[in-house]
C-alpha positions as CSV (number, residue, x, y, z in Angstrom):
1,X,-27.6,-74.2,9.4
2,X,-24.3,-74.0,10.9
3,X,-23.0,-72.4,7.5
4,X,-25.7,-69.4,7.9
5,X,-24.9,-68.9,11.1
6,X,-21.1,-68.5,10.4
7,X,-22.1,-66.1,8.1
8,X,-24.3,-63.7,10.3
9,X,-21.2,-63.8,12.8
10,X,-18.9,-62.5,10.2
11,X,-21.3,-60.2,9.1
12,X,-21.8,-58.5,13.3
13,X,-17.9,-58.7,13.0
14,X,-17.9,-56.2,10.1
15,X,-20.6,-54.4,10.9
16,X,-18.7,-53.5,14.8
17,X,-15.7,-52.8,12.9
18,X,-17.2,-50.2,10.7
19,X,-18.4,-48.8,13.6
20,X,-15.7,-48.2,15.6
21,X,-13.9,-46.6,12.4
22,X,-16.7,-44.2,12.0
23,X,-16.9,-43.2,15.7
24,X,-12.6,-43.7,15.7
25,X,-12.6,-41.4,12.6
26,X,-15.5,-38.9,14.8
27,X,-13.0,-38.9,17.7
28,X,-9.9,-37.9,15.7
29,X,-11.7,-34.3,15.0
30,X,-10.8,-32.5,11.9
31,X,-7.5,-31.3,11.0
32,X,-6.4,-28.0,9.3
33,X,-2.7,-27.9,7.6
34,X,-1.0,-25.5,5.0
35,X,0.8,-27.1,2.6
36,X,3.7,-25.7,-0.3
37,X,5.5,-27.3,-2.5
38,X,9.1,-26.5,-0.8
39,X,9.6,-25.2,2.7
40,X,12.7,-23.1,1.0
41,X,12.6,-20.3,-1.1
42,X,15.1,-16.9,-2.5
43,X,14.0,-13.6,-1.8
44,X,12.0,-12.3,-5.0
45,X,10.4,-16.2,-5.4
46,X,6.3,-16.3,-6.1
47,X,5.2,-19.0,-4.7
48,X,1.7,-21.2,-3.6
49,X,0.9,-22.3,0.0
50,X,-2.5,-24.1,0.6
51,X,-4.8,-25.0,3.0
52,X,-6.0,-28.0,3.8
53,X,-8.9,-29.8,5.2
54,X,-9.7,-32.9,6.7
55,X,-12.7,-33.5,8.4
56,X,-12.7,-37.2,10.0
57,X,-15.8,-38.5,8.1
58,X,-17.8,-35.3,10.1
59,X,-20.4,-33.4,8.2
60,X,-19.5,-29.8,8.5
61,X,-21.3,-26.7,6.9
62,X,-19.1,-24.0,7.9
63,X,-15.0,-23.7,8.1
64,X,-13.5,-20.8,9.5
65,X,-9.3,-20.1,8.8
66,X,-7.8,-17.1,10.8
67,X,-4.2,-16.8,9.4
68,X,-0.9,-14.5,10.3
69,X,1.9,-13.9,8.8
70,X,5.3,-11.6,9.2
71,X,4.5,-8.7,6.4
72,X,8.6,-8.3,6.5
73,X,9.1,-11.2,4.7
74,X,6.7,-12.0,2.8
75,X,4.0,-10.2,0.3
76,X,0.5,-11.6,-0.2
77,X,-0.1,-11.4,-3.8
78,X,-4.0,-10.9,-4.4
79,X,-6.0,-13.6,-5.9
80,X,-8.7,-11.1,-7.7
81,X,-7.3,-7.5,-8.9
82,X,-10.7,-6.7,-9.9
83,X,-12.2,-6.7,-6.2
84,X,-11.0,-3.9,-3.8
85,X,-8.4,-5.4,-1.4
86,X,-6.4,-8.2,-0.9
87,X,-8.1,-11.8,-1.2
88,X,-6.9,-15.2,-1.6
89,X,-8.1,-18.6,-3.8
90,X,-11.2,-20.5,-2.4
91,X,-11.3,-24.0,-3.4
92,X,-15.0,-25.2,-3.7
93,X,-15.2,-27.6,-0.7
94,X,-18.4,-25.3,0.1
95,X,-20.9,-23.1,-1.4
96,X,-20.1,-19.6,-0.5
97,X,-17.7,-17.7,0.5
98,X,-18.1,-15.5,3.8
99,X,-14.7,-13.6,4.3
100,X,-11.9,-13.3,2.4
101,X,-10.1,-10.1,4.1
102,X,-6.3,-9.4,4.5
103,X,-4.8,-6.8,6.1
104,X,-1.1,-6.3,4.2
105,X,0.2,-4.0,7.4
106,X,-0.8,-6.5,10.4
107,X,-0.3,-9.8,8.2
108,X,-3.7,-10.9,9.1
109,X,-6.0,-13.3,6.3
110,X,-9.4,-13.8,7.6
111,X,-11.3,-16.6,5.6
112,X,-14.4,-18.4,6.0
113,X,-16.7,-20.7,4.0
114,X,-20.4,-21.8,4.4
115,X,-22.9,-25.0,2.6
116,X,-26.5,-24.4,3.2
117,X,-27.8,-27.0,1.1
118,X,-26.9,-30.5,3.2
119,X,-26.3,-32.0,-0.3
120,X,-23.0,-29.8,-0.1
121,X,-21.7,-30.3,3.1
122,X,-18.1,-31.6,2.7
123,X,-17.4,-34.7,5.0
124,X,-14.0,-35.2,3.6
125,X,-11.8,-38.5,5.0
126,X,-8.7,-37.2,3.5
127,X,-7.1,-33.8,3.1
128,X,-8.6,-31.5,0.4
129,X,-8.0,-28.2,-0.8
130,X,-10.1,-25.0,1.0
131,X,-7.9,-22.2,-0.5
132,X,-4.7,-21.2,-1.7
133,X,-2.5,-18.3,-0.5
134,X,0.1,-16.6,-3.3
135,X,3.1,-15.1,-1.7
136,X,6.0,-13.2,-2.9
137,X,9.4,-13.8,-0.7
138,X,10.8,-10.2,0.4
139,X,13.2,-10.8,2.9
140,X,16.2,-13.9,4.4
141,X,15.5,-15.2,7.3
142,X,13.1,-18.0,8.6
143,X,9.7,-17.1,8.6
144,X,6.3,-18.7,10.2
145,X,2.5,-18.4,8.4
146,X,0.5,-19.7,11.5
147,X,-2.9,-21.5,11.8
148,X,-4.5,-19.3,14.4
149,X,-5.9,-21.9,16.8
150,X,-7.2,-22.3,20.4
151,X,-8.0,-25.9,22.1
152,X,-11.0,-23.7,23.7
153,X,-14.4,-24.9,22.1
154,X,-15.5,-22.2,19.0
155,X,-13.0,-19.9,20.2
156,X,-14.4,-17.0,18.1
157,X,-10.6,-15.5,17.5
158,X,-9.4,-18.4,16.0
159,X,-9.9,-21.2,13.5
160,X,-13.4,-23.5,13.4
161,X,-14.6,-26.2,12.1
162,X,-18.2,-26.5,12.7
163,X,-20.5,-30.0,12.4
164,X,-23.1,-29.7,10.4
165,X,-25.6,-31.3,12.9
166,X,-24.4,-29.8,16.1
167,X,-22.7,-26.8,15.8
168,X,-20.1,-27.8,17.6
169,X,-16.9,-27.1,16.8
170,X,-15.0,-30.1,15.4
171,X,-10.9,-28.9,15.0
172,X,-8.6,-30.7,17.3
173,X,-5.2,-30.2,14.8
174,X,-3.8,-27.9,12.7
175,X,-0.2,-27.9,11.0
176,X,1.5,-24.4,10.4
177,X,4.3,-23.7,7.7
178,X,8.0,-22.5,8.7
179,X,9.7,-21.2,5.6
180,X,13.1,-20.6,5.0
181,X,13.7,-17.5,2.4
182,X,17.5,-17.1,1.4
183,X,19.2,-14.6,-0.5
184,X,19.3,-14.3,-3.8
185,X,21.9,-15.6,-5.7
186,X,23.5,-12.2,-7.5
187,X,26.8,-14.2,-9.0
188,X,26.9,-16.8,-11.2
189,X,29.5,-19.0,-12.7
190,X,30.1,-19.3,-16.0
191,X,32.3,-22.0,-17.8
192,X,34.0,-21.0,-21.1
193,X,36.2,-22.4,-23.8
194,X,39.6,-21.8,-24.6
195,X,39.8,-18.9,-26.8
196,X,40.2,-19.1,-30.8
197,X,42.6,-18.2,-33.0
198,X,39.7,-15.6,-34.2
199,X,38.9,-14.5,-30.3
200,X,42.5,-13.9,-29.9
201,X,42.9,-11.8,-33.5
202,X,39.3,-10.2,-32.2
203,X,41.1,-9.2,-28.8
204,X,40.7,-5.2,-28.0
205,X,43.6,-3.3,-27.1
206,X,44.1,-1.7,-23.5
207,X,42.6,2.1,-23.9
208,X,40.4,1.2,-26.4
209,X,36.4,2.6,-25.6
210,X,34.0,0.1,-26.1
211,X,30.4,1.2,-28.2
212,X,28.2,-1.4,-27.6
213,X,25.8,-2.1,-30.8
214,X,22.2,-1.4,-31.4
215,X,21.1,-5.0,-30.4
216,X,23.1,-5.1,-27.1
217,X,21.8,-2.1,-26.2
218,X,18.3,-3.2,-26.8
219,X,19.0,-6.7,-25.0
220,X,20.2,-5.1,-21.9
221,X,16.9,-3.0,-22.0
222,X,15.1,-5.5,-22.4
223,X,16.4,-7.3,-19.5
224,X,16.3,-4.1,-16.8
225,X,12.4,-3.9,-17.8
226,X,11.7,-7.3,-16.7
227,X,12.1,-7.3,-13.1
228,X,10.7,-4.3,-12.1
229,X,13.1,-3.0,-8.6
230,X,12.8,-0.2,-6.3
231,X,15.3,2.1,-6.9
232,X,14.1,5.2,-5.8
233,X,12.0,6.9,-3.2
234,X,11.1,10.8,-3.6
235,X,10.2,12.5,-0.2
236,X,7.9,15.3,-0.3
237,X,6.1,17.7,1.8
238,X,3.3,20.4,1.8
239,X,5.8,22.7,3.7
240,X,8.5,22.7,5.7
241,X,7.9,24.8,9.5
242,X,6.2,24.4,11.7
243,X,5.1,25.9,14.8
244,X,6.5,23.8,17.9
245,X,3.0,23.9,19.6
246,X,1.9,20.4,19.4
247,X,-1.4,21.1,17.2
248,X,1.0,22.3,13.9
249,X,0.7,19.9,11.0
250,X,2.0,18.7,7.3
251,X,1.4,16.4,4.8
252,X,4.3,13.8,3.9
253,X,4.1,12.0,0.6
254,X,6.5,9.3,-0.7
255,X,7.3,8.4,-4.4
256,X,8.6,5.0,-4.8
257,X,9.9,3.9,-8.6
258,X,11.5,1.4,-9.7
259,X,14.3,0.8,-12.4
260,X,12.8,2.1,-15.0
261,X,11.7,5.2,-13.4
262,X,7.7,4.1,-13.3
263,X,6.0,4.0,-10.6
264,X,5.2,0.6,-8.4
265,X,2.1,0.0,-6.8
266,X,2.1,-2.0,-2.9
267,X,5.1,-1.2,-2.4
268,X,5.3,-0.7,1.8
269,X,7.6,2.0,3.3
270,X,8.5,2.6,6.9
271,X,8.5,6.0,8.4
272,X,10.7,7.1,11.2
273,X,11.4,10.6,12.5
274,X,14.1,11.4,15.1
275,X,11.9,13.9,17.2
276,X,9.1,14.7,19.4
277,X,6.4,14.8,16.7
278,X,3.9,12.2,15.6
279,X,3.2,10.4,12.4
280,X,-0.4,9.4,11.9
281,X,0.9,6.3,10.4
282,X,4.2,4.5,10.4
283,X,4.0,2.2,7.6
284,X,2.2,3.2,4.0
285,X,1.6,1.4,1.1
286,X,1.8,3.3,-2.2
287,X,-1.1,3.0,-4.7
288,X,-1.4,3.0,-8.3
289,X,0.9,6.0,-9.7
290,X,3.5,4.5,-6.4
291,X,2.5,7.2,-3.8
292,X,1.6,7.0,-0.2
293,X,0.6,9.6,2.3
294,X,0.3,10.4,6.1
295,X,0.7,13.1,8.5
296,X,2.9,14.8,10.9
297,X,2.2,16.7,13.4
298,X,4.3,19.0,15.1
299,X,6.1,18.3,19.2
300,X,6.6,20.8,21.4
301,X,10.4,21.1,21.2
302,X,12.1,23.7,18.6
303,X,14.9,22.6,16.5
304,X,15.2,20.7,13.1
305,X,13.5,17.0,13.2
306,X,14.6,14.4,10.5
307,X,11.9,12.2,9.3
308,X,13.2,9.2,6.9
309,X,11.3,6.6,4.9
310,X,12.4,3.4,4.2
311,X,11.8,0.5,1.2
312,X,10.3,-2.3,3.4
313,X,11.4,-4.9,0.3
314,X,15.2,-2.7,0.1
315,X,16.3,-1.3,3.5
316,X,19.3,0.1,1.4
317,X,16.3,2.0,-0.3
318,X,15.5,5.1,1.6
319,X,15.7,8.8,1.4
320,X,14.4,11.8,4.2
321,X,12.9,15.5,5.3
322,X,13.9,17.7,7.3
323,X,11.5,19.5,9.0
324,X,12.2,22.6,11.1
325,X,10.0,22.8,14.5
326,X,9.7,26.9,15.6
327,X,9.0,28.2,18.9
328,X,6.7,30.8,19.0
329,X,8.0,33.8,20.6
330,X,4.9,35.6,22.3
331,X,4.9,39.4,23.6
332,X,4.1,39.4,27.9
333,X,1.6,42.1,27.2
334,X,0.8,42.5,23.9
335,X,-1.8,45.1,24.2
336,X,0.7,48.0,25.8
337,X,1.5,48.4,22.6
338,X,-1.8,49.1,20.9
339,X,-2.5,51.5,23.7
340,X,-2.0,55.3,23.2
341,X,0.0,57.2,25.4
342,X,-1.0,60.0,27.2
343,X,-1.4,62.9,25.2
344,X,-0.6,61.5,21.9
345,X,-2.9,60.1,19.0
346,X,-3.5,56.2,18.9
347,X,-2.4,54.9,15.9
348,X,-4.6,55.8,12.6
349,X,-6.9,57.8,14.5
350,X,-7.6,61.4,15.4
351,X,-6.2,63.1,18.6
352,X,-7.0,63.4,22.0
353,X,-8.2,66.8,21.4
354,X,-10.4,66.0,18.0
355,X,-11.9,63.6,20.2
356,X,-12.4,65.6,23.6
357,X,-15.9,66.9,24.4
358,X,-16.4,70.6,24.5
359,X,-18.1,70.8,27.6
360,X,-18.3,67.8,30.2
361,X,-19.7,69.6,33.3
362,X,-23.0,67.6,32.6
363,X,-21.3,64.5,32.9
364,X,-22.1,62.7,36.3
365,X,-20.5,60.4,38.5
366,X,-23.0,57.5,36.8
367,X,-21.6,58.5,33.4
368,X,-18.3,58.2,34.5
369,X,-18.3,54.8,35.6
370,X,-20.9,53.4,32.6
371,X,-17.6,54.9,30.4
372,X,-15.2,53.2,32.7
373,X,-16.9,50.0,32.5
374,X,-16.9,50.4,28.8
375,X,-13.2,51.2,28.0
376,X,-12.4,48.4,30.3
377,X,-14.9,45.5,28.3
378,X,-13.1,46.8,24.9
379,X,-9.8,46.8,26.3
380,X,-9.9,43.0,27.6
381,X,-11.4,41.9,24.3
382,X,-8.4,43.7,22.4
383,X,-6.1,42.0,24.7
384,X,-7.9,38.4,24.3
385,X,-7.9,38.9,20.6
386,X,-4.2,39.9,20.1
387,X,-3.6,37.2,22.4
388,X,-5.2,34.3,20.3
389,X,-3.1,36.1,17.2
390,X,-0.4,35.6,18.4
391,X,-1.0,31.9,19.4
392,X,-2.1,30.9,15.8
């Protein structure tokens, strides 16, 4: 007796400490973290970050990530060339996919995940992979990709993770990556041997020009097309003046190759101009044959404006347009001169006297000012249309 009763006492001891796990485990909230394999990388380095998710024990049925990152620094390098845009890697904690959006300019990722079947809600203890992310290092310095995250309850602008039962959301941490992208390395050291007898005999004289053979030359092209680089931007426009009236506009296209002269796709260029105009945008991306477009549009100051685009992934990239803003120079009265003087012919038409009336002693007062009315109506419209001429 005593025996069976130690053994239902152990038994209401386990079964309170599962409890308290479970509703220790509830309390803790789910977690969101990105993880990569280094926190260090060179400029020019591909590499993986992932996300994370834990979710205490909790069944959940829907995850929501909102993601930024500095566009400066780093490239997000699409998951899925065949879909239009930019996506990154779900995992398959869930059964669908939502949204999978990125926005290259604002370094915005907005992903989101949904199970309708409860068999598939996830109710992870540990953390397991949602998605990954695939960047491309483009500048030194010490970036952040941040986990965009508010303590206020489903926060609709930020990250969720919603219980399955409640709808409630269930995120109470999240962990964001700091990255450190140095400089590449551009010199290396190389340690040789003492030179041979046959080096030495094999040594080229001062003066003499060196041919290099068929096979170095084929080496060395071999190496300049594997890293594609930009090494060229070509800076066109439509035309080149415009009127300084604040309406004018142009088309400016960029051309950005790399070092083998063909053209690169995604590449992002900055545009800057030193005048009053605007530029519809300020940063383009260049599609598949490595062109971008925007426009400008003329200010209302005259004078030569300077507008100069810029490799976002080589500053020392860059090349610009000038563009020459006109002011228009309108006559005060425009329509004195397409008046006739007195006694002479107007211009391409007969003469006062070809035109004059033979006899006007039957013309009345009445007539008079119906005519004078007339020549007035046609004058102002003559004026009014020279006028908006001249303005164009």
């Amino acid at each position: 007796m005593k025996k069976l009763m130690s053994l239902a006492l152990v038994a209401l001891m386990l079964t309170g400490t599962l409890a308290l796990a479970l509703q220790a485990s509830a309390d803790a909230g789910s977690s969101l973290k990105l993880v990569s394999e280094s926190d260090t990388y060179a400029v020019g380095d591909s590499f993986d970050l992932e996300i994370h998710l834990n979710t205490a024990g909790v069944e959940s049925d829907h995850v929501e990530v909102l993601l930024m990152y500095d566009p400066l620094f780093l490239e997000l390098i699409d998951a899925d060339a065949e879909e239009l845009g930019l996506q990154i890697t779900p995992a398959d904690l869930y059964e669908t996919v939502l949204s999978n959006t990125v926005d290259a300019e604002e370094g915005l990722i907005d992903f989101s995940m949904l199970s309708l079947d409860p068999e598939n809600y996830n109710n992870t203890t540990t953390d397991e992979l949602l998605a990954t992310l695939s960047f491309k290092a483009l500048l030194a310095g010490s970036t952040d990709v941040e986990i965009v995250y508010s303590a206020e309850e489903q926060d609709l602008e930020d990250s969720n993770v919603y219980n399955a039962e409640t709808n409630e959301d269930t995120l109470v941490t999240v962990e964001s990556a700091t990255l450190v992208i140095e400089a590449a390395e551009t010199d290396t050291v190389v340690e040789t041997a003492e030179p041979t007898e046959a080096d030495l005999a094999a040594t080229v004289e001062p003066g003499t020009e060196l041919v290099p053979t068929a096979e170095e030359e084929a080496i060395a092209t071999e190496e300049a097309l594997v890293v594609p680089q930009v090494t060229k931007i070509l800076f066109t426009s439509n035309k080149s003046v415009l009127s300084a009236n604040g309406i004018d506009e142009l088309i400016l296209t960029v051309t950005v190759l790399d070092n083998n002269d063909l053209a690169m796709q995604g590449e992002l260029v900055d545009l800057t101009t030193d005048g009053d105009g605007t530029l519809d945008e300020t940063v383009v991306t260049t599609n598949a044959s490595g062109q971008a477009s925007t426009v400008y549009r003329a200010g209302t100051q005259s004078g030569d404006v300077t507008v100069l685009a810029t490799s976002r992934s080589d500053s020392t990239i860059n090349n610009s347009l000038t563009i020459t803003q006109e002011e228009l120079i309108v006559d005060e009265d425009p329509v004195t001169d397409l008046m006739p003087v007195p006694g002479e012919a107007p211009v391409g038409g007969p003469s006062e006297a070809e035109n004059a009336p033979e006899d006007i002693s039957g013309v009345g007062p009445a007539d008079l000012a119906l005519l004078s009315l007339i020549a007035s109506f046609l004058i102002g419209a003559a004026y009014y249309k020279t006028r908006e001429v001249f303005e164009k």
